[in-house]
VMD Tcl script that draws the C-alpha trace (Angstrom):
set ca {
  {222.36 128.91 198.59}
  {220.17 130.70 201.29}
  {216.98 130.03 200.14}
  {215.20 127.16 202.46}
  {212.72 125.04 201.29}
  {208.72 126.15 202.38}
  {207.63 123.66 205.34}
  {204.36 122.93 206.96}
  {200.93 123.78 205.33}
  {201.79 126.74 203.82}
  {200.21 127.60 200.42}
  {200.95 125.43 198.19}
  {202.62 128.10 196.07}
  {205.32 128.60 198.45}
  {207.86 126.60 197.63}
  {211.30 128.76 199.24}
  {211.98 130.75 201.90}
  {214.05 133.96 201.46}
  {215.84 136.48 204.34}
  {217.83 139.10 202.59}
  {216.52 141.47 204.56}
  {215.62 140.12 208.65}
  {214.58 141.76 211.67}
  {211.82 143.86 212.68}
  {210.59 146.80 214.59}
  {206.92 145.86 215.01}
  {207.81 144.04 218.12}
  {204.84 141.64 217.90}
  {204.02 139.34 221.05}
  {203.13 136.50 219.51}
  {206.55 136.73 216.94}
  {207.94 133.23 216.59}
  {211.03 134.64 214.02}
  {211.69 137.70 217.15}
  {211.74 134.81 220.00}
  {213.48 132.31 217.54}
  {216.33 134.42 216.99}
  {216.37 135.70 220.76}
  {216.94 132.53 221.55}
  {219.65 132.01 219.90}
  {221.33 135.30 221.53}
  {220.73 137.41 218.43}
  {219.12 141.16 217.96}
  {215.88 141.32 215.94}
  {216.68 144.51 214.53}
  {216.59 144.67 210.83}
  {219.39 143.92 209.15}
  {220.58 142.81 205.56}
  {222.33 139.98 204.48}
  {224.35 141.25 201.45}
  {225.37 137.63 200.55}
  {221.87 136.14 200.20}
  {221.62 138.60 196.86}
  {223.85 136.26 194.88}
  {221.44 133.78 195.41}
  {219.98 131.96 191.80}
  {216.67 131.03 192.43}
  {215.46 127.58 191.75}
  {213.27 128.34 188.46}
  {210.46 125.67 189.28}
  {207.26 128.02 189.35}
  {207.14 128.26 192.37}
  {206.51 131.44 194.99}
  {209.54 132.54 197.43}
  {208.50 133.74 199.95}
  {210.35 137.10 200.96}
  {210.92 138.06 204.71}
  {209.85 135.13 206.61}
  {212.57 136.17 209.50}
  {210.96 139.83 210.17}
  {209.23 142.30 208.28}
  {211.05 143.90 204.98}
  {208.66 146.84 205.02}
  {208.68 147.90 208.45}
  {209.72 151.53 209.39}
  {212.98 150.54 210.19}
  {214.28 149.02 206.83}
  {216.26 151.66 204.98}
  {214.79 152.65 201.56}
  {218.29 151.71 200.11}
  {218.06 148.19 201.39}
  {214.15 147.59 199.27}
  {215.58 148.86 196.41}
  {218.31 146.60 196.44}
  {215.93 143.65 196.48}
  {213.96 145.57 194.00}
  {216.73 145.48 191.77}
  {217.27 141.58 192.18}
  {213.77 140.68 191.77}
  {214.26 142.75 188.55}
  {217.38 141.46 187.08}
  {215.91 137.65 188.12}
  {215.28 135.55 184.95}
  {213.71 132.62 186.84}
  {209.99 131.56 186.88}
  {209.33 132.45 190.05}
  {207.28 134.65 191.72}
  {208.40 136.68 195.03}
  {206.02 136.68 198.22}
  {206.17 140.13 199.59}
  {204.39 140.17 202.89}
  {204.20 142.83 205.30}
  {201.96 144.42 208.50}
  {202.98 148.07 207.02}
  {201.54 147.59 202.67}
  {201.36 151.57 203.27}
  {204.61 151.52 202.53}
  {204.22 149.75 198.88}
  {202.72 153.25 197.97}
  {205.55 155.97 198.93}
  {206.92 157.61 196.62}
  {210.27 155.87 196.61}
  {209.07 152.36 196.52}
  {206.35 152.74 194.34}
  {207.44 153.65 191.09}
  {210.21 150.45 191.47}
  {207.25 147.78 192.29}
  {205.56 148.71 188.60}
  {208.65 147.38 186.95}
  {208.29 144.00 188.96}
  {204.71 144.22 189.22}
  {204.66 140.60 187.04}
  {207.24 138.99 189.35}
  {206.03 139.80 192.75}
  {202.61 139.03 194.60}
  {201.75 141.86 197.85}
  {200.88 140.44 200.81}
  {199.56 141.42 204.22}
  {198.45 140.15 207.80}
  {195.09 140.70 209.28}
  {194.85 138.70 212.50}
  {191.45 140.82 213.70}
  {189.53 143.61 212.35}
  {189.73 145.21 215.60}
  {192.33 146.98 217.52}
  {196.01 145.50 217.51}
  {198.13 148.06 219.50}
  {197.78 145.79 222.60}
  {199.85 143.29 220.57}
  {201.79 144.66 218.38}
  {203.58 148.23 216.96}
  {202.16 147.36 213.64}
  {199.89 149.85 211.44}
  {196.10 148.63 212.54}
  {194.49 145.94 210.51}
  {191.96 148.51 208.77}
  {195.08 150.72 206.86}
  {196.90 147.05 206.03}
  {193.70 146.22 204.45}
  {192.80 149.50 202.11}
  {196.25 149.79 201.16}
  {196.26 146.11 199.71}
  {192.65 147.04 198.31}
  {194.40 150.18 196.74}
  {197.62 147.81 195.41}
  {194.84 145.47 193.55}
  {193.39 148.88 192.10}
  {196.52 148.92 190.50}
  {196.59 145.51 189.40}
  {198.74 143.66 191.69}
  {198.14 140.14 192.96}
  {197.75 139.67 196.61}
  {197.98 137.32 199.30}
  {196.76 137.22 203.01}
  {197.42 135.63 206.18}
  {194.98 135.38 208.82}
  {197.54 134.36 211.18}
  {197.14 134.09 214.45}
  {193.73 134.65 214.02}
  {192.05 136.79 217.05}
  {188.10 138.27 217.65}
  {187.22 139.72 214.26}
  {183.55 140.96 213.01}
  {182.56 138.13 210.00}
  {180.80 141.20 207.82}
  {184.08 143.76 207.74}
  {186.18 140.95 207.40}
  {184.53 139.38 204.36}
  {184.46 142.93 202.82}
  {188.20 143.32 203.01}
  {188.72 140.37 201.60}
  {186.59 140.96 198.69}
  {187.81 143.99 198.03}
  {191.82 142.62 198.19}
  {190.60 139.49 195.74}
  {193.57 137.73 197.13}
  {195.33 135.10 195.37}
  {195.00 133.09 198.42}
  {194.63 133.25 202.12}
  {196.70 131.13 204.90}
  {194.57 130.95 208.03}
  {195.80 130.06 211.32}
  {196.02 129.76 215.34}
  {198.53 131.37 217.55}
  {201.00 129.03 218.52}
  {203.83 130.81 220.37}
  {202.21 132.35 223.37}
  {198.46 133.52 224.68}
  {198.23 136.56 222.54}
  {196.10 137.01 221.19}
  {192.78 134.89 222.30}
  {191.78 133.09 219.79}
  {187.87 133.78 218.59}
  {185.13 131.59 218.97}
  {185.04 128.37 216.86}
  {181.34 129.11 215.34}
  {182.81 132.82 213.99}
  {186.07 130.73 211.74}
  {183.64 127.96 210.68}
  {181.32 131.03 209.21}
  {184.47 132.43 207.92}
  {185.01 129.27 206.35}
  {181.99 128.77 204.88}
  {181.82 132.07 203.29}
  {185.02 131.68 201.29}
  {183.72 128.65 200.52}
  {180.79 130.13 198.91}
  {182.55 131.89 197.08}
  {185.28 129.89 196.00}
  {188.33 131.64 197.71}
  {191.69 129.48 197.66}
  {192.54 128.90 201.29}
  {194.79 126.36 203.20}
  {194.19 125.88 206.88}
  {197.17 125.75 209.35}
  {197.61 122.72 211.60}
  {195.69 124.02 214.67}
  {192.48 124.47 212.14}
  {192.21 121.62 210.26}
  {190.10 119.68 212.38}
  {187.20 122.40 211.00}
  {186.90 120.69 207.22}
  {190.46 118.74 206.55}
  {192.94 121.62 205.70}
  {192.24 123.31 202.75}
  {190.51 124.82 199.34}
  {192.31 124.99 196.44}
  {192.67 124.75 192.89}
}
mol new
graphics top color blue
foreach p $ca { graphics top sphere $p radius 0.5 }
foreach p [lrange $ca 0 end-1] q [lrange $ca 1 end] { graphics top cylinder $p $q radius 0.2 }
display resetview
């Protein structure tokens, strides 16, 4: 079996890691999956892993969490290749629930993919990454923050669940970012550090503890990665 069990704090509704489709073209500096697997000698273009779709998931409830190794959505994953997992979410008689995360949701409304995530819209939860409100392209080749977040705010329009990750958190302004998130109404939010290299800066202690005392407030789930939990023990959940 390819799935690998979740480690770390990640939500706790994240119990598997799935790859069936790796790689990515967004070419992000602070990547630990692109430096990971240059390490090891290895391309981080996108590629599938045929193999991993006769995987039987573990039926325990739990999320899996789709794409951990790159970016399934990113420009250079073939349309072919999503609607194969498509397909295997929607033959999948487990109780679990797949993790699609992304930097490019635009992509969960083309034409091609759309009509395909309505038949799994019960199995799947739509996830994105918003590490700043502000510009990214220093960074990374990823769409900017703002067209991540109002195509996840479109996706809940249409009644899908969603999930964020404000990971590796840089300078964001509090008021834009607490609008997004209001407007996406995610399931949860992961919120983290940057581990793997200096970029980007991290922002000023005072702006995350507002952060976190706004989703307090108002009673967001949220789990805090390791290099945050000194700010109020790790986490807010149900």
């Amino acid at each position: 079996m390819t799935l690998n069990k979740a480690k770390g704090r990640m939500f706790k509704s994240v119990g598997w890691t799935w790859n069936p489709i790796a790689g990515c073209t967004h070419d992000c500096k602070y990547c630990w999956a692109k430096s990971l697997t240059e390490r090891w000698g290895r391309s981080f273009e996108p590629n599938i892993r045929e193999h991993f779709f006769k995987d039987k998931m573990p039926n325990d409830g739990s999320w899996v969490f789709v794409g951990s190794m790159g970016d399934t959505f990113c420009a250079g994953v073939p349309d072919e290749w999503i609607n194969k997992l498509f397909n295997f979410i929607k033959r999948d008689k487990s109780n679990n629930v797949f993790l699609l995360q992304t930097k490019n949701p635009a992509r969960f409304h083309e034409e091609e993919i759309t009509y395909d995530l309505e038949d799994i819209k019960e199995k799947v939860v739509l996830g994105t990454t918003l590490e700043t409100t502000y510009d990214t392209s220093i960074f990374s080749k990823a769409p900017p923050p703002y067209e991540r977040a109002y195509s996840l705010i479109n996706k809940k329009r249409d009644g899908f669940k969603t999930f964020l990750s404000l990971e590796p958190l840089a300078r964001f302004e509090l008021n834009m970012m607490e609008n997004w998130i209001t407007k996406i109404e995610p399931e949860a939010i992961e919120i983290g550090l940057v581990n793997y290299s200096k970029t980007p800066r991290p922002p000023p202690e005072p702006r995350i503890k507002a952060l976190i005392r706004w989703l307090d407030e108002k009673e967001i789930e949220y789990i805090l990665k390791d290099n945050l939990i000194h700010l109020n023990g790790g986490s807010k959940v149900k």
